[in-house]
C-alpha positions in Angstrom: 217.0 -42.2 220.2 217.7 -38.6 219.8 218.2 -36.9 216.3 222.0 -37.4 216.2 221.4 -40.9 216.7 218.8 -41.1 213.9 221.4 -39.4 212.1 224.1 -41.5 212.2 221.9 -44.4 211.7 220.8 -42.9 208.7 224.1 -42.4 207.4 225.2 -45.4 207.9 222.6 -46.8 205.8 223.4 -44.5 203.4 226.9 -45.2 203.2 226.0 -49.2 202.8 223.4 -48.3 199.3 226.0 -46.3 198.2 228.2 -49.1 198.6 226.2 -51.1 196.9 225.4 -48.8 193.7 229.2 -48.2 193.0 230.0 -52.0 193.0 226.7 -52.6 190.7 228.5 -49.6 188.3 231.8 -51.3 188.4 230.5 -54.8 187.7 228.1 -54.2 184.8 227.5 -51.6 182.3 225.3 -48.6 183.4 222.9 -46.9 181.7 223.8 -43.3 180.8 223.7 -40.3 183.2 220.5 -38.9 181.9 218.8 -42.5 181.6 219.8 -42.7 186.2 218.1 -39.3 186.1 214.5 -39.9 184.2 214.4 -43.5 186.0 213.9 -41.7 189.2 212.5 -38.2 188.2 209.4 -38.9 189.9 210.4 -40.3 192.9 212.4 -37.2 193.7 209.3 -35.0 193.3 207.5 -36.7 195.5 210.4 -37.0 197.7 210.8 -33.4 197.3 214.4 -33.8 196.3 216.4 -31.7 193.8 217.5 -33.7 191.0 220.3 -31.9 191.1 221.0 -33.4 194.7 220.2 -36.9 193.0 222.6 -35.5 189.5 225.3 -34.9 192.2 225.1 -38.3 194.0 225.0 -40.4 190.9 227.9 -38.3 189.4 230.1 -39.0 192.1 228.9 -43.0 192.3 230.3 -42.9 188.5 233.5 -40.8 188.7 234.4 -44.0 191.6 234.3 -46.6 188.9 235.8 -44.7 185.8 239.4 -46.0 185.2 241.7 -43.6 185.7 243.5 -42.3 182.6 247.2 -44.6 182.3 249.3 -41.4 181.9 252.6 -43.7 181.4 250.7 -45.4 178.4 249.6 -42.5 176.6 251.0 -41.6 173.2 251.6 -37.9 173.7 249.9 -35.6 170.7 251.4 -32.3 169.4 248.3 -30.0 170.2 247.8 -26.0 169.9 245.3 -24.3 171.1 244.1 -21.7 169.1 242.6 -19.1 171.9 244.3 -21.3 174.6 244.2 -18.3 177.2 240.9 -17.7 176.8 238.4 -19.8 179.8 237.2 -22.7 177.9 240.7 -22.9 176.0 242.6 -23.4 179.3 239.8 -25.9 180.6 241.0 -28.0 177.1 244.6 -27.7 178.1 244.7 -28.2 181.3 242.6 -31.2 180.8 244.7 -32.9 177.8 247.9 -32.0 180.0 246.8 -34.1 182.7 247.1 -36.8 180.9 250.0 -36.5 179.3 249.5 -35.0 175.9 251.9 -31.4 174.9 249.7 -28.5 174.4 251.0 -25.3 173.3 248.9 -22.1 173.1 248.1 -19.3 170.2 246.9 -15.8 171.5 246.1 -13.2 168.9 250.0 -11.9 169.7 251.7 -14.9 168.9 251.0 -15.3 164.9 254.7 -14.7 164.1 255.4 -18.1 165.5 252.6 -19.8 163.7 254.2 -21.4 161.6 255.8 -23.6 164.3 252.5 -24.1 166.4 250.3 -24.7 164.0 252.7 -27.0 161.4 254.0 -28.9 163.8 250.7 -30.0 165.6 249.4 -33.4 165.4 245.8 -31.6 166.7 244.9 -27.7 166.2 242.1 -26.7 168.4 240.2 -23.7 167.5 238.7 -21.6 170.5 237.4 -18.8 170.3 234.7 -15.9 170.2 232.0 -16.9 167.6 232.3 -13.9 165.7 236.2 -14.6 164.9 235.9 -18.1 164.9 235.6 -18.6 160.6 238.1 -15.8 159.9 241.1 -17.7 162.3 240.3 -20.9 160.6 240.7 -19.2 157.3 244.0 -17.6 158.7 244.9 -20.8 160.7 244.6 -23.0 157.4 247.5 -21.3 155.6 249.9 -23.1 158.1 248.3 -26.5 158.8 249.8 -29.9 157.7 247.6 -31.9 155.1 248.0 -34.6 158.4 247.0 -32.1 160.8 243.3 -32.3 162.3 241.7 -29.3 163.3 238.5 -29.1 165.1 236.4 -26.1 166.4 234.9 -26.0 169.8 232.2 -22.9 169.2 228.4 -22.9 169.9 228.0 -22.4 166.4 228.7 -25.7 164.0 227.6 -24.8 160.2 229.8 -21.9 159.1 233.2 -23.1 161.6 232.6 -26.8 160.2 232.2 -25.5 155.9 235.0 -23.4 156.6 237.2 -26.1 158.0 236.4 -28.3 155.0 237.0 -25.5 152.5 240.5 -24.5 153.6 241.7 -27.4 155.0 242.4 -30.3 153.3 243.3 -32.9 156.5 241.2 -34.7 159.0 238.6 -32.0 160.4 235.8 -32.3 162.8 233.5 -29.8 165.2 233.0 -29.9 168.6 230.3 -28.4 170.6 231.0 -28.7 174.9 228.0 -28.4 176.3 228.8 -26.7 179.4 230.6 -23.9 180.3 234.5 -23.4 181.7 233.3 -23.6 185.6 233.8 -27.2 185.6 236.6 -29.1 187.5 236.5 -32.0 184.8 234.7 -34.0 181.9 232.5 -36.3 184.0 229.0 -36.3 182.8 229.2 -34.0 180.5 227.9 -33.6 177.0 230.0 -33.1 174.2 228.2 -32.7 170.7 230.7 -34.2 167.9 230.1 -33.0 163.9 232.0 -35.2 161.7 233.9 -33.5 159.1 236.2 -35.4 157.7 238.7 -38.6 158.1 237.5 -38.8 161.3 239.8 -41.8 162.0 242.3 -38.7 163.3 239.7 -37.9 166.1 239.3 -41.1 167.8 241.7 -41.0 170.8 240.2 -37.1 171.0 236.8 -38.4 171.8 238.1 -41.6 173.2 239.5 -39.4 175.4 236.4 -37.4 176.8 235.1 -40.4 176.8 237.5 -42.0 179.4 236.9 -38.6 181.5 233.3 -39.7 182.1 232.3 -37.3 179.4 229.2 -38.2 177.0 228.9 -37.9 173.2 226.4 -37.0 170.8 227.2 -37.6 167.3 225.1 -35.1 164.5 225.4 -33.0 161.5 226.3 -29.5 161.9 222.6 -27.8 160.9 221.0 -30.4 163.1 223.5 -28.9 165.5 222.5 -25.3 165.1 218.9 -26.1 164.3 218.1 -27.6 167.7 220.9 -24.9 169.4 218.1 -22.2 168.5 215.6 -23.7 171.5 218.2 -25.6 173.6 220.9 -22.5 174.1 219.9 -19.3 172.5 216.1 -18.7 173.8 217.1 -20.2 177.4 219.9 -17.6 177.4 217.6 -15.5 176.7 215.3 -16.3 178.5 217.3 -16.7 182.1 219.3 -12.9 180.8 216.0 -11.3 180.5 214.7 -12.9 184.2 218.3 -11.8 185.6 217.5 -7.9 184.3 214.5 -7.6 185.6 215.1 -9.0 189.2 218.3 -6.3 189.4 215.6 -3.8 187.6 213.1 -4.4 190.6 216.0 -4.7 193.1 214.5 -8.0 194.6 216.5 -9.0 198.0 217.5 -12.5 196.5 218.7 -13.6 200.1 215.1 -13.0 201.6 213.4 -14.7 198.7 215.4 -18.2 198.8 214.4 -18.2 202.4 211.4 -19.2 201.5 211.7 -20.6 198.0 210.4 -23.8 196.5 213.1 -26.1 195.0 212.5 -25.2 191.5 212.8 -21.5 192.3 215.9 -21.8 194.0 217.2 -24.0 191.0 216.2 -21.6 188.6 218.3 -18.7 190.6 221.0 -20.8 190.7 220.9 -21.1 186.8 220.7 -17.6 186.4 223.3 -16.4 189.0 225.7 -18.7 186.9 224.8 -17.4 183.9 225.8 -13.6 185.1 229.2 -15.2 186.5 230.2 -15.9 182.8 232.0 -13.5 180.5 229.0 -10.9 179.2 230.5 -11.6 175.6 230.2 -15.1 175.4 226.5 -14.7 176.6 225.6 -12.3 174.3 227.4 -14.0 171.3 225.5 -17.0 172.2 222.1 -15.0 171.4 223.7 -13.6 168.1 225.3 -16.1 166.6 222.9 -16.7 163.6 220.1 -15.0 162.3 217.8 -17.8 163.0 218.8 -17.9 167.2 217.5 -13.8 166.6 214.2 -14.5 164.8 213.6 -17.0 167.7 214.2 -14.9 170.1 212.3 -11.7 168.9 209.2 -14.3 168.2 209.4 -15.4 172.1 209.8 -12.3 173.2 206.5 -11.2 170.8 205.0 -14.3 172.8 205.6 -12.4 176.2 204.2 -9.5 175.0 201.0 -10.9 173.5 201.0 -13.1 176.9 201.1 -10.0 179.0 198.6 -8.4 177.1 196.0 -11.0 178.6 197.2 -10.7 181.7 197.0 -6.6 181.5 193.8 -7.0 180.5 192.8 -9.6 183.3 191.6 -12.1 180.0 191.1 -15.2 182.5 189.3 -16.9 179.5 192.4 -16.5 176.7 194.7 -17.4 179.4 192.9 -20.5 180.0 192.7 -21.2 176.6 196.5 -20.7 176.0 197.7 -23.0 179.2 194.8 -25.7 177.5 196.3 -25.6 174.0 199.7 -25.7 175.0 198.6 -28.3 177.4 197.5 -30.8 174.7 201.1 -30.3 172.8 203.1 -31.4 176.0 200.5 -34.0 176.7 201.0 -35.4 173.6 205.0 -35.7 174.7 204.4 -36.7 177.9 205.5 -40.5 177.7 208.5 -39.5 175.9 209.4 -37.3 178.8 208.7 -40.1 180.9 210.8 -43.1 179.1 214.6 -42.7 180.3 216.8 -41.2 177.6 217.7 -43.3 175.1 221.6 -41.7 174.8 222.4 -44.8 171.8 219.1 -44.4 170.1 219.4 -40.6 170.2 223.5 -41.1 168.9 221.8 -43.1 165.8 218.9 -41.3 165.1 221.2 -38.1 164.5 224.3 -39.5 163.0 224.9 -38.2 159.5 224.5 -40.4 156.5 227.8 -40.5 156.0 230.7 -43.2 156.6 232.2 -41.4 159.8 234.2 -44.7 161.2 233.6 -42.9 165.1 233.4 -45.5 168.1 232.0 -43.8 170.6 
């Protein structure tokens, strides 16, 4: 049999599991995204597989079954999008478009007509830099409905969210996306929801992004931020940092992913996506709050002091660092193991609060 046979033979096989796994996904309900992914993390590695060749196959498997939105049964909302031309805002509008909803957009030019945008609107979605993001809520507020809701979609969830509730007296909530503008639609993606209040006004919102495959995670705003510090701001960091010092050192990218493990190449492509973004956005990300700052001035003191024993050649502290940190992860290591619990997680974090959200 020669290798085009083999290959054909394979595919064909393929083709028939894949079968299989989307009618399982349409006939039951599946466990979450990230739950497909830990379930067969270590059968990749030893299969020497990206996961995100495995991410890619189940994603598709799951965008097969999701129904497809009923445009004609949709009750159309009265939405403006505060920063609307800006990336993320037209990835909102074109989204909520598609489905039938009437989205109008507020630039920094248009305030003279805010009064119609912004009193009319059923929804008012705020997006845009960081840095801006409290003072156009504060100016926003002056035209809003009592019934209006207005939500936030920032990185930053503690000062947008207070703000909201101080000069608005309707339905408010924050939203975090976590991912950036690149993407084509909702599907497997996170969305971080902090309830605000009457949150009632937000439920065909997040049913919604829930329809488009996306996946929610309730919390409180400074739970938000507080685990924002370590998820967002030191990886930006971290990856901006890698990204300067490869261009620094003029490293022929090319030449090294031809002979790159996996995880190299993954990291590159992390990195090469992070430079594609808008330079603002990455840097407000790392100065949004004083906390994400200290963090990142303590893990940069951590490089230092690392590099130190390695400038010294101290193979005896080096050892003893990798074995200290070591027993931390070990101690972890079964949770890293179990599939994610997406509802335990949801409950865990949810604020004490009646918030009345299905998700």
């Amino acid at each position: 049999m020669t290798n085009s046979d083999q290959l054909k033979k394979t595919d064909q096989s393929l083709i028939a599991l894949l079968s299989d796994r989307i009618s399982l996904l349409a006939t039951s309900e599946p466990p979450s995204l990230d739950e497909q992914l830990a379930d067969v993390a270590p059968l990749l590695v030893q299969a020497g597989i990206p996961a995100s060749v495995w991410a890619s196959v189940i994603n598709s498997c799951h965008a097969s079954v999701i129904p497809k939105p009923a445009t004609n049964h949709v009750t159309s909302q009265q939405i403006t999008i505060i920063g609307g031309g800006g990336r993320m805002g037209r990835l909102f509008k074109e989204q909520l478009s598609l489905v039938g909803h009437n989205v109008s957009v507020l630039e920094h030019e248009d305030w003279e007509y805010a009064h119609k945008l912004l009193n009319q609107a059923e929804l008012v979605l705020v997006s845009v830099p960081i840095e801006h993001t409290v003072d156009v809520i504060k100016r926003a507020a002056k035209y809003l409905s009592p019934n209006t809701a207005l939500c936030d979609i920032t990185s930053v969830k503690t000062q947008p969210t207070q703000a909201m509730l101080e000069h608005h007296s309707g339905p408010v909530m924050g939203l975090h996306p976590m991912f950036g503008p690149n993407i084509k639609s909702f599907l497997g993606q996170k969305v971080v929801v902090c309830p605000g209040r009457n949150n009632d006004s937000f439920q065909w919102l997040l049913d919604f992004l829930k329809s488009q495959g996306g996946e929610l995670i309730v919390c409180t705003p400074e739970e938000h931020d507080q685990m924002m510090v370590i998820i967002q701001a030191t990886q930006h960091f971290c990856r901006f940092s890698l990204g300067v010092f490869l261009a620094q050192v003029k490293v022929d990218i090319e030449q090294s992913l031809t002979m790159s493990t996996p995880n190299y190449r993954q990291e590159i492509d992390i990195v090469k996506r992070l430079f594609s973004q808008n330079p603002n956005l990455c840097v407000d990300i790392m100065l949004a709050t004083e906390e994400r700052c200290n963090a990142i001035s303590f893990l940069a003191n951590t490089y230092s002091r690392l590099a130190k024993l390695v400038a010294r050649k101290d193979r005896n502290a080096l050892i003893q660092e990798f074995e200290k940190t070591q027993s931390f992860f070990e101690e972890k290591i079964n949770t890293f193991l179990q599939p994610l619990n997406t509802t335990a997680i949801q409950r865990d974090l949810k604020p004490q609060i009646h918030t009345n959200i299905s998700i």
